[in-house]
C-alpha positions as protocol buffer text, in pm:
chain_id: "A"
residue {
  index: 1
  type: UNK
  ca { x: -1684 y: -2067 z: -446 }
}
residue {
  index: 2
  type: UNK
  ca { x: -1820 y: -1984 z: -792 }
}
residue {
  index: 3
  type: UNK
  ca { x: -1559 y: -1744 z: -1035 }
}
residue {
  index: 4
  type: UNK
  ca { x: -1916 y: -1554 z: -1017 }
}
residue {
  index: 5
  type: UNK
  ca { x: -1923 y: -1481 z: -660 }
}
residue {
  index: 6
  type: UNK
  ca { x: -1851 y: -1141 z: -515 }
}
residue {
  index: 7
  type: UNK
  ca { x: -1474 y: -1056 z: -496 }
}
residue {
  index: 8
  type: UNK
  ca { x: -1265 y: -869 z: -208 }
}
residue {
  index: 9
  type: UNK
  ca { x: -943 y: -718 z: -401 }
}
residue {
  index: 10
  type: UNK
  ca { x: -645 y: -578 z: -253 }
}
residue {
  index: 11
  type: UNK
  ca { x: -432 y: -328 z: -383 }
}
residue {
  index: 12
  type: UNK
  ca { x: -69 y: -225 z: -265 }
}
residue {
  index: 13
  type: UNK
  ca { x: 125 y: 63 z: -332 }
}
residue {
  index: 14
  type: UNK
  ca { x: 40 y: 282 z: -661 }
}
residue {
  index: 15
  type: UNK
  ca { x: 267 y: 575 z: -610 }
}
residue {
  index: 16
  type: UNK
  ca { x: 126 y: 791 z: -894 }
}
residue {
  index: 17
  type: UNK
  ca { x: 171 y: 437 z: -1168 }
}
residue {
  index: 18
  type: UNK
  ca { x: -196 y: 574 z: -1321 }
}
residue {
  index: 19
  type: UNK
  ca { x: -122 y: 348 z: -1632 }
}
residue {
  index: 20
  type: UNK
  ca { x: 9 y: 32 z: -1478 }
}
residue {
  index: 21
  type: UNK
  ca { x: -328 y: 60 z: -1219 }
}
residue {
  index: 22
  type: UNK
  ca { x: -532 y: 67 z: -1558 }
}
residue {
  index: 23
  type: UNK
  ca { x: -329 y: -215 z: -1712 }
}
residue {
  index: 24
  type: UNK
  ca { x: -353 y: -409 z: -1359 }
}
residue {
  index: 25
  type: UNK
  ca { x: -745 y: -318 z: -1340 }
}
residue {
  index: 26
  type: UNK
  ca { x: -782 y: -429 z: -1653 }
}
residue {
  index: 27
  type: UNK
  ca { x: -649 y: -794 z: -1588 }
}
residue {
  index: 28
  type: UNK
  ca { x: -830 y: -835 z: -1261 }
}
residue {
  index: 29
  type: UNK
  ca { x: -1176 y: -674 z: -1380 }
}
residue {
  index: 30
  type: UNK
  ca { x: -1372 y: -633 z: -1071 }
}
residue {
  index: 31
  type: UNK
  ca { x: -1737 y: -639 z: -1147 }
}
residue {
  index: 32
  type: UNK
  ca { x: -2058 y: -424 z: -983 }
}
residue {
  index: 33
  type: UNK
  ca { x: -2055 y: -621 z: -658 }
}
residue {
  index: 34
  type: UNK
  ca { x: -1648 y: -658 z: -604 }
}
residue {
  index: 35
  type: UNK
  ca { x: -1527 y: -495 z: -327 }
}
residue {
  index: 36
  type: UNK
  ca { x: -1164 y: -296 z: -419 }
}
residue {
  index: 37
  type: UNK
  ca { x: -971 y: -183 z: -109 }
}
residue {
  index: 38
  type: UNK
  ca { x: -657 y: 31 z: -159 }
}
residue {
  index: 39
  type: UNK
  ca { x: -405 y: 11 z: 91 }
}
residue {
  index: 40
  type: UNK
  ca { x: -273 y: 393 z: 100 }
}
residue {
  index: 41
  type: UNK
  ca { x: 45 y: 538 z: -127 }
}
residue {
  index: 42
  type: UNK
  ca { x: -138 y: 628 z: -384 }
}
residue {
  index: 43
  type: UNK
  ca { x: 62 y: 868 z: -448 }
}
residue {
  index: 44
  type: UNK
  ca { x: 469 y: 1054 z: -487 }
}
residue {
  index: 45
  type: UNK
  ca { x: 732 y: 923 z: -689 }
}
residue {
  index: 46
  type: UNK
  ca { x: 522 y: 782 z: -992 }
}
residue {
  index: 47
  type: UNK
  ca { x: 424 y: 1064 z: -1279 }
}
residue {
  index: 48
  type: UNK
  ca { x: 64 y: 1038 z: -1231 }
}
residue {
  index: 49
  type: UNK
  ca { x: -24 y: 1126 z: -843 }
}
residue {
  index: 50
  type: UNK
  ca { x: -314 y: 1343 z: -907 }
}
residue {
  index: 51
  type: UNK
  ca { x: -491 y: 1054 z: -1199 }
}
residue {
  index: 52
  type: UNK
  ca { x: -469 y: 785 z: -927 }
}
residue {
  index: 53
  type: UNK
  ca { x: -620 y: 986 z: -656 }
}
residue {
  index: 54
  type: UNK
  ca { x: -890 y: 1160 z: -916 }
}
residue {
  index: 55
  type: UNK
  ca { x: -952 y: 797 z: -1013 }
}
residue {
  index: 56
  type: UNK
  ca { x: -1028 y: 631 z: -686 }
}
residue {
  index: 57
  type: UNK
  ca { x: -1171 y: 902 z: -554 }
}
residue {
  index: 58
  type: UNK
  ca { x: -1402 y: 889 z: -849 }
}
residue {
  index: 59
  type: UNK
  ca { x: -1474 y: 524 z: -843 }
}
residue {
  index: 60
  type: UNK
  ca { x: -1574 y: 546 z: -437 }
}
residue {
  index: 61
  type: UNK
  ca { x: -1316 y: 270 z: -354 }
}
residue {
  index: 62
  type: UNK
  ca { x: -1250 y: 242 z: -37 }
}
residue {
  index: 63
  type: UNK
  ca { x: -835 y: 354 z: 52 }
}
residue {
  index: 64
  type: UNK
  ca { x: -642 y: 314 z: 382 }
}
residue {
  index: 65
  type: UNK
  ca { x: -425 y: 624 z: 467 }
}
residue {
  index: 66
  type: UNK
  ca { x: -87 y: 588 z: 380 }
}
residue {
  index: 67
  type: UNK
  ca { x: 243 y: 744 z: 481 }
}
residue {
  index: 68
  type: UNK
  ca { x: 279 y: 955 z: 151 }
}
residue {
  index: 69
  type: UNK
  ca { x: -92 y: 1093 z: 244 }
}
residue {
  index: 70
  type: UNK
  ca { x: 41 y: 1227 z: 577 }
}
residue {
  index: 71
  type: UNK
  ca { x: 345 y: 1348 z: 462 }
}
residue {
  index: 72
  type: UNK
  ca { x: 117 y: 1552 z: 178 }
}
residue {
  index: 73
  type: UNK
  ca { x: -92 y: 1683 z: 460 }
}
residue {
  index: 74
  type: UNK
  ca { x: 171 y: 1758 z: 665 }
}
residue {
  index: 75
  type: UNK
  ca { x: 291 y: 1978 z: 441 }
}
residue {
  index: 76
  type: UNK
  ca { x: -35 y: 2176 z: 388 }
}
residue {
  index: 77
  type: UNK
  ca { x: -217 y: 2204 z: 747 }
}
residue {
  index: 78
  type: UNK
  ca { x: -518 y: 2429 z: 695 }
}
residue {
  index: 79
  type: UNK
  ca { x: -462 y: 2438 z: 370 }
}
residue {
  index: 80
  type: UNK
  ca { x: -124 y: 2605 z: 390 }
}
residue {
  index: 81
  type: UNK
  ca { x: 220 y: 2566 z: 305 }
}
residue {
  index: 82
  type: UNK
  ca { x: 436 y: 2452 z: 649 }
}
residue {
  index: 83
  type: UNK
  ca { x: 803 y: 2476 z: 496 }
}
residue {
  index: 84
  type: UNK
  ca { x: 974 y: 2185 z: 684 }
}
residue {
  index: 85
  type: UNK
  ca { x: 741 y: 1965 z: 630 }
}
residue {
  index: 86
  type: UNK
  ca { x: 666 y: 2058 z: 266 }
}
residue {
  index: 87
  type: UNK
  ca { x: 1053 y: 1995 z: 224 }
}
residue {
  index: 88
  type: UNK
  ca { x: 1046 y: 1674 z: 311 }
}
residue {
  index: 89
  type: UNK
  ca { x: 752 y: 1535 z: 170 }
}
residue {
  index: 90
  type: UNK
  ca { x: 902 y: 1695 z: -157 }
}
residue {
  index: 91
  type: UNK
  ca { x: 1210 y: 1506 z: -34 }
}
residue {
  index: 92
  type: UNK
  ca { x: 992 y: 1168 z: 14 }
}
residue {
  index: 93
  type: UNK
  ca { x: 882 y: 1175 z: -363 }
}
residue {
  index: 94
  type: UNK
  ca { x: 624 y: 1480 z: -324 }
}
residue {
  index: 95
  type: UNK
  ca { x: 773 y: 1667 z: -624 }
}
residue {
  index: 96
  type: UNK
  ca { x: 630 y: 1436 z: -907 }
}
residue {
  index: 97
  type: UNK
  ca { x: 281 y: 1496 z: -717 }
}
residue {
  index: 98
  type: UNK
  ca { x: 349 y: 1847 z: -737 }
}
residue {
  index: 99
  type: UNK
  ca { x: 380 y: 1835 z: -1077 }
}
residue {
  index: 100
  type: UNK
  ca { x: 124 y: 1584 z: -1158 }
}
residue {
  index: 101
  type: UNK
  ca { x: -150 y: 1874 z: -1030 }
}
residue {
  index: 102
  type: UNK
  ca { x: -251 y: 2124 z: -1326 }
}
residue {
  index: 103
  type: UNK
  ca { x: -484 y: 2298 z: -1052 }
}
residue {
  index: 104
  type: UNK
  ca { x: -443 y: 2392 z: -716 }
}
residue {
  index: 105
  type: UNK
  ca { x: -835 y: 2373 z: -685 }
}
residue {
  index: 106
  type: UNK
  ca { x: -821 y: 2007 z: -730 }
}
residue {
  index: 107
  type: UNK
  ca { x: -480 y: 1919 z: -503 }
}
residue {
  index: 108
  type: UNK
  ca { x: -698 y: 2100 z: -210 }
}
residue {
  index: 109
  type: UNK
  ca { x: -1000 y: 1854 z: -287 }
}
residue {
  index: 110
  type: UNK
  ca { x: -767 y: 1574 z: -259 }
}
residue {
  index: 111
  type: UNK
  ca { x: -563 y: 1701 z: 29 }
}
residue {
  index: 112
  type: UNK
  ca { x: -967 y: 1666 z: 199 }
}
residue {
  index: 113
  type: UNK
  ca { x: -1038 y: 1378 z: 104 }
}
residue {
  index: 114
  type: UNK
  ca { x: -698 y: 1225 z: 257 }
}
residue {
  index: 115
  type: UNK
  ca { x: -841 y: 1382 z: 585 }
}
residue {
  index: 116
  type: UNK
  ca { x: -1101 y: 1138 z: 605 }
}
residue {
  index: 117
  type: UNK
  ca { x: -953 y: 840 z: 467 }
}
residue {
  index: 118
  type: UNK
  ca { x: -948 y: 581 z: 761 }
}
residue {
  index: 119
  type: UNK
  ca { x: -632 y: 437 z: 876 }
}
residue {
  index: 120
  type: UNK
  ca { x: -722 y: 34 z: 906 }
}
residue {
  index: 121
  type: UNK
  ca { x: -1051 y: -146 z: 841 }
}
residue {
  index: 122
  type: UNK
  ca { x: -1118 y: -458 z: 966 }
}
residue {
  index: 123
  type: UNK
  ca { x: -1314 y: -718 z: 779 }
}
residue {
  index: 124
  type: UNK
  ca { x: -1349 y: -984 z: 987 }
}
residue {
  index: 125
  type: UNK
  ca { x: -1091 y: -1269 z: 846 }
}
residue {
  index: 126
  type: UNK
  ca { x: -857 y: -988 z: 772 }
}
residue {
  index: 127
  type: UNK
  ca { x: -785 y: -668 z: 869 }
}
residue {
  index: 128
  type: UNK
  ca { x: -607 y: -395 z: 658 }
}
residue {
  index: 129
  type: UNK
  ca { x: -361 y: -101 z: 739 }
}
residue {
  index: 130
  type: UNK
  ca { x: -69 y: 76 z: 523 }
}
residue {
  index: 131
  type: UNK
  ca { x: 176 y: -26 z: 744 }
}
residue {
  index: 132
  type: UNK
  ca { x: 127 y: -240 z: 1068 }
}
residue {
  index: 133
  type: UNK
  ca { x: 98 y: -233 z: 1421 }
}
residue {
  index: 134
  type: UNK
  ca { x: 245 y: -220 z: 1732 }
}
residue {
  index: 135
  type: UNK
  ca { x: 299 y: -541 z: 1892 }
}
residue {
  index: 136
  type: UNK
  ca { x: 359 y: -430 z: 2212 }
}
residue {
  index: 137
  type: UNK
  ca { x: 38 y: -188 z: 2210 }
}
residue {
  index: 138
  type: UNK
  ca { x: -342 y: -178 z: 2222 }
}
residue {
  index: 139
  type: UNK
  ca { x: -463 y: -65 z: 1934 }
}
residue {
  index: 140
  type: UNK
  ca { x: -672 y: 209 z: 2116 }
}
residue {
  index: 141
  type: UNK
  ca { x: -283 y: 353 z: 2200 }
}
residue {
  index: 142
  type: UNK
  ca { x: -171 y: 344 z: 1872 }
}
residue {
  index: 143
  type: UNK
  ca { x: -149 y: 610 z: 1614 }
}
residue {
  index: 144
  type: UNK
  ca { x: -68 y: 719 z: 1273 }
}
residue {
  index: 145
  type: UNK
  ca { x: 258 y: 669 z: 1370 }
}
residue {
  index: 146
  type: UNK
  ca { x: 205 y: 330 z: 1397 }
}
residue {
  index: 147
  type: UNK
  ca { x: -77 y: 278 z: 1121 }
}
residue {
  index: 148
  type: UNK
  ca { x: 143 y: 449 z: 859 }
}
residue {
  index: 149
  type: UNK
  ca { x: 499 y: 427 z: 943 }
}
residue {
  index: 150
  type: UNK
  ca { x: 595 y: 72 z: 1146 }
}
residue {
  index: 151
  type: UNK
  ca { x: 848 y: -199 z: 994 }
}
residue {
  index: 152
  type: UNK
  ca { x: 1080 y: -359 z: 1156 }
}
residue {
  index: 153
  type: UNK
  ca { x: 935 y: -412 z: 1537 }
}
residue {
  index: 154
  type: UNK
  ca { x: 581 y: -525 z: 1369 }
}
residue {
  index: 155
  type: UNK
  ca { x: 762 y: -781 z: 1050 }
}
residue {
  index: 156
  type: UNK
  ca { x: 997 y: -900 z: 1343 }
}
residue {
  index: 157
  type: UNK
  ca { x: 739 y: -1007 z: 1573 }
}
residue {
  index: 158
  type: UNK
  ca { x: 745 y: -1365 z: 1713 }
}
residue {
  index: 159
  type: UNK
  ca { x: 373 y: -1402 z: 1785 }
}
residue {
  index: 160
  type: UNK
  ca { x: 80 y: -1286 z: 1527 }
}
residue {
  index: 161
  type: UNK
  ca { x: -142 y: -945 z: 1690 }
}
residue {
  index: 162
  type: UNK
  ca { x: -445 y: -1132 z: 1597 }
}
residue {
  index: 163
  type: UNK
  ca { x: -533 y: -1465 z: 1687 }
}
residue {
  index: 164
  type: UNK
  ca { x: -821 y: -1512 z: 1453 }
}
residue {
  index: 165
  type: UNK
  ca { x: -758 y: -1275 z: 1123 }
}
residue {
  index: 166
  type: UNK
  ca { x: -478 y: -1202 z: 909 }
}
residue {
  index: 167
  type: UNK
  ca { x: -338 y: -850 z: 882 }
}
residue {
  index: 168
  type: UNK
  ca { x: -244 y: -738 z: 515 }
}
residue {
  index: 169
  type: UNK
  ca { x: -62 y: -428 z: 452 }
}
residue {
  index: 170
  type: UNK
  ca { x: 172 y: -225 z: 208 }
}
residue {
  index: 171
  type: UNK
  ca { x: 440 y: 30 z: 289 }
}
residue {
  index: 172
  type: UNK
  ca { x: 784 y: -205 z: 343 }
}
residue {
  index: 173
  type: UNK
  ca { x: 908 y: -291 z: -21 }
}
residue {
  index: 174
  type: UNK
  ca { x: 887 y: -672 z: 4 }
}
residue {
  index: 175
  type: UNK
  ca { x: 1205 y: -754 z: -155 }
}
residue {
  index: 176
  type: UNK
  ca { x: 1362 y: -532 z: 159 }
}
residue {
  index: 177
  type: UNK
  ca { x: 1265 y: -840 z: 380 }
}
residue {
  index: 178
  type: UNK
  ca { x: 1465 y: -1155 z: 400 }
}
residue {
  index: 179
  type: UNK
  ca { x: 1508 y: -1409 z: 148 }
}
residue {
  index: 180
  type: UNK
  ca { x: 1229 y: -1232 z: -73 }
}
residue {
  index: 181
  type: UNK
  ca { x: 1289 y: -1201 z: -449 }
}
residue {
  index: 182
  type: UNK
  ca { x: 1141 y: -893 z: -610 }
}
residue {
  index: 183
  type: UNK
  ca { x: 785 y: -940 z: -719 }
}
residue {
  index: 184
  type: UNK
  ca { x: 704 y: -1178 z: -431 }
}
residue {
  index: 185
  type: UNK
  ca { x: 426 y: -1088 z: -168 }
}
residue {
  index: 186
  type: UNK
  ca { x: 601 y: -1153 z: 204 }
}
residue {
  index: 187
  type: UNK
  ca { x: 448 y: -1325 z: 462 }
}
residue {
  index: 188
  type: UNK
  ca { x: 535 y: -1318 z: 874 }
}
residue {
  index: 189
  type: UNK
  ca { x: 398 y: -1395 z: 1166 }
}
residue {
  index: 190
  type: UNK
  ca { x: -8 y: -1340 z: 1113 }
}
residue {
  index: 191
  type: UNK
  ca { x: 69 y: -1063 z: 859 }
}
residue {
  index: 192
  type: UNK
  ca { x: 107 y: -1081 z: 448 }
}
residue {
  index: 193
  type: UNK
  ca { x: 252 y: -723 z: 268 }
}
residue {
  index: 194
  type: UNK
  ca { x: 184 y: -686 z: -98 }
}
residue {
  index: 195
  type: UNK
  ca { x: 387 y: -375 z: -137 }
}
residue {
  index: 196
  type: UNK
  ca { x: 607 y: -530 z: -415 }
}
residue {
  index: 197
  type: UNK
  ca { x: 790 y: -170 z: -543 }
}
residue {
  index: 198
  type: UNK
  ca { x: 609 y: -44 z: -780 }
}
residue {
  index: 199
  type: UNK
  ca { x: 782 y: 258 z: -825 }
}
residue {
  index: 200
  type: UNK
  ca { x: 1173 y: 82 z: -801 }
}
residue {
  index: 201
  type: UNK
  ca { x: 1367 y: 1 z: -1058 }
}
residue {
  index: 202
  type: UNK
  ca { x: 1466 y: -323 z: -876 }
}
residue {
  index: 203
  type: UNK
  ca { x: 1104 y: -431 z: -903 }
}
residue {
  index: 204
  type: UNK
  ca { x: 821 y: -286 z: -1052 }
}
residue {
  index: 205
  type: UNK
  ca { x: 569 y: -459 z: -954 }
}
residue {
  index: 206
  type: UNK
  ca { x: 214 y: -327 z: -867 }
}
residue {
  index: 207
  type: UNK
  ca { x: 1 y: -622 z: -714 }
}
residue {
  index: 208
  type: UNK
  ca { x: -381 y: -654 z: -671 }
}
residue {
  index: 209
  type: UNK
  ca { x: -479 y: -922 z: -420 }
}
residue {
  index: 210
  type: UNK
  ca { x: -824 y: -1105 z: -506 }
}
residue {
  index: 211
  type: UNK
  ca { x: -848 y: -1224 z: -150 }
}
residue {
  index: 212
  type: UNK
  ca { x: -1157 y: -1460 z: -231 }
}
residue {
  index: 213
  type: UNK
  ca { x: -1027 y: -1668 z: -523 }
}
residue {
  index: 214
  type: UNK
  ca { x: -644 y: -1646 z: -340 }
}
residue {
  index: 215
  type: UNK
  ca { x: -534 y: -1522 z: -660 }
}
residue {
  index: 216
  type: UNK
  ca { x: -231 y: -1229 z: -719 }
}
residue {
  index: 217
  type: UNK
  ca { x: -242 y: -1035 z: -1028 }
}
residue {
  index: 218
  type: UNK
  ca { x: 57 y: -804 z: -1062 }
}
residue {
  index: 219
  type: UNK
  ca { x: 200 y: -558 z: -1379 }
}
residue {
  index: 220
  type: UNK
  ca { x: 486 y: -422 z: -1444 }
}
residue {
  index: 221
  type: UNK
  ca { x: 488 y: -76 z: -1436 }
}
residue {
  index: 222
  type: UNK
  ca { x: 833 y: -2 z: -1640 }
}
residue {
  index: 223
  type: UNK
  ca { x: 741 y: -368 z: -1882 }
}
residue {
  index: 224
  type: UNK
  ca { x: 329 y: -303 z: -1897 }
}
residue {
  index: 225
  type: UNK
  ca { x: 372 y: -685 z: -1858 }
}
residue {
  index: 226
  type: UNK
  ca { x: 91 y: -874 z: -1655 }
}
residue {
  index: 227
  type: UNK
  ca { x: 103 y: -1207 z: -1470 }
}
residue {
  index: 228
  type: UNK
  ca { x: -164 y: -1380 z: -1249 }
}
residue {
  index: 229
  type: UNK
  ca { x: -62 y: -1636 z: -1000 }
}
residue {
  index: 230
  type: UNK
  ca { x: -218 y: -1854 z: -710 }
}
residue {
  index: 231
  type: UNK
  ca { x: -157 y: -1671 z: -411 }
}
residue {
  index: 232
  type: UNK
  ca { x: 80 y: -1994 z: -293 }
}
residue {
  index: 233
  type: UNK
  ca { x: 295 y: -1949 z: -573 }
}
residue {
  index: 234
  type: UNK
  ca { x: 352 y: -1577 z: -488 }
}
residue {
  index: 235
  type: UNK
  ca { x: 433 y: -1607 z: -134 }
}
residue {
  index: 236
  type: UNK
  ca { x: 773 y: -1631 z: 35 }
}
residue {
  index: 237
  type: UNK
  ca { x: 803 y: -1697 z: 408 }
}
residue {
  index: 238
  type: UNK
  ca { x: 951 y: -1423 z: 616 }
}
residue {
  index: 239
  type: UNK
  ca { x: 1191 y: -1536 z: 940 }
}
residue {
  index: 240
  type: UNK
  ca { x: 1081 y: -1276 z: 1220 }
}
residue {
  index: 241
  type: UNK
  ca { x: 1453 y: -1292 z: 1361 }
}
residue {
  index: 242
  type: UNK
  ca { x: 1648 y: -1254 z: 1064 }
}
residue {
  index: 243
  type: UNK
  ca { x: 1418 y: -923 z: 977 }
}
residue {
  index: 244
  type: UNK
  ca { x: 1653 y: -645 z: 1160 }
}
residue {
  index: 245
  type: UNK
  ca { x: 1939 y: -777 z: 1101 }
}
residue {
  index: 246
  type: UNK
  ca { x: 1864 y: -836 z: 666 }
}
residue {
  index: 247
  type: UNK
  ca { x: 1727 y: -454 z: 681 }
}
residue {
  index: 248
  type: UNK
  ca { x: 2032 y: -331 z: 865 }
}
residue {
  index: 249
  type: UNK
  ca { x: 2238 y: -456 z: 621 }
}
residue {
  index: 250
  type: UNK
  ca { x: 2064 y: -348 z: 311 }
}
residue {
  index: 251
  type: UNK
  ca { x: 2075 y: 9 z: 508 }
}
residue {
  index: 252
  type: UNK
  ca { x: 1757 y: 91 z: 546 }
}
């Protein structure tokens, strides 16, 4: 395939890094025709929430609904405050949104426009979500609760959901999984995550996937430093049965 030929990028976990996207935007340069798919957590703990959102939103990329999404809209259901759940999304990293938006008039638009955003897409070879799925369910059973929130009983399954296309998601830090050095994308059983912690000190790392030429550009957020790597070289194998146990002990 020519470096010409129309791209499919993948990108993990922003959480409000509005500079490091532009720095990791930048390196990858997707062109007219390029297809850029963000994977949800755009947004809390980073300083600049309400740029990323304004920016994507902007742009018309397409973006999966994340966690941080639903915790933001469970905190405002009809467009009002709902006190425990506004505690902890502020809890969850929501303050640094809160004080990323100048105007209430614009957090409203946004708080819409997560409303709509879908919560997988499948694209034939590969199918995206923010966080995974239940392997013991139909997808028609599953959920948000699923979509946006699984770890452990989706990274530790034996036996991939799909037989014939890859599922990619964000959410779990990857350097939470087994034997996975900060920076590294993780791959399991029929799934790859490119959430490598953008927003934690331990890591840094914001990755964009370019899913056509198997290429992994990542920044660092805290460094502004940019590497680009073949996808091979930025993989490490997950074990499914070594997943609960690693997490337990990390206590997560």
């Amino acid at each position: 395939m020519s470096e010409d030929s129309c791209r499919r990028i993948i990108i993990g976990d922003v959480h409000g890094h509005y500079a490091g996207l532009m720095t990791l935007l930048e390196a990858i340069a997707p062109g007219q025709d390029d297809q850029v798919y963000f994977l949800g957590d755009l947004i809390d703990r980073g300083p600049d929430s309400a740029k990323v959102v304004d920016f994507v939103q902007q742009n018309l990329y397409t973006c999966l609904l994340g966690n941080h999404e639903q915790l933001m809209l469970d905190a405002f259901p009809n467009g009002r405050i709902h006190a425990p759940a506004l505690q902890a999304w502020l809890y969850s990293g929501g303050r640094a949104t809160v004080a990323s938006y100048g105007d209430a008039g614009i957090l409203l638009e946004h708080l819409n426009w997560f409303k709509q955003l879908p919560m997988y897409l499948d694209l034939g070879d590969v199918w995206l979500v923010h966080a995974g799925v239940n392997p013991h369910l139909p997808l028609a059973s599953q959920s948000a609760q699923e979509f946006c929130w699984i770890r452990d009983e989706f990274h530790s399954s034996a036996t991939p959901y799909f037989s014939d296309k890859l599922i990619i998601t964000g959410h779990t830090i990857t350097f939470t999984l087994p034997k996975v050095a900060p920076g590294e994308l993780a791959h399991g059983c029929g799934w790859l995550d490119i959430d490598t912690g953008a927003y934690h000190p331990k890591s840094g790392w914001l990755t964009g996937l370019d899913l056509t030429h198997r290429k992994v550009y990542q920044v660092n957020v805290f460094q502004q430093s940019v590497r680009v790597l073949p996808l091979e070289r930025a993989i490490a194998q997950v074990e499914p049965t070594q997943v609960h146990a690693h997490r337990q002990a990390l206590h997560l």
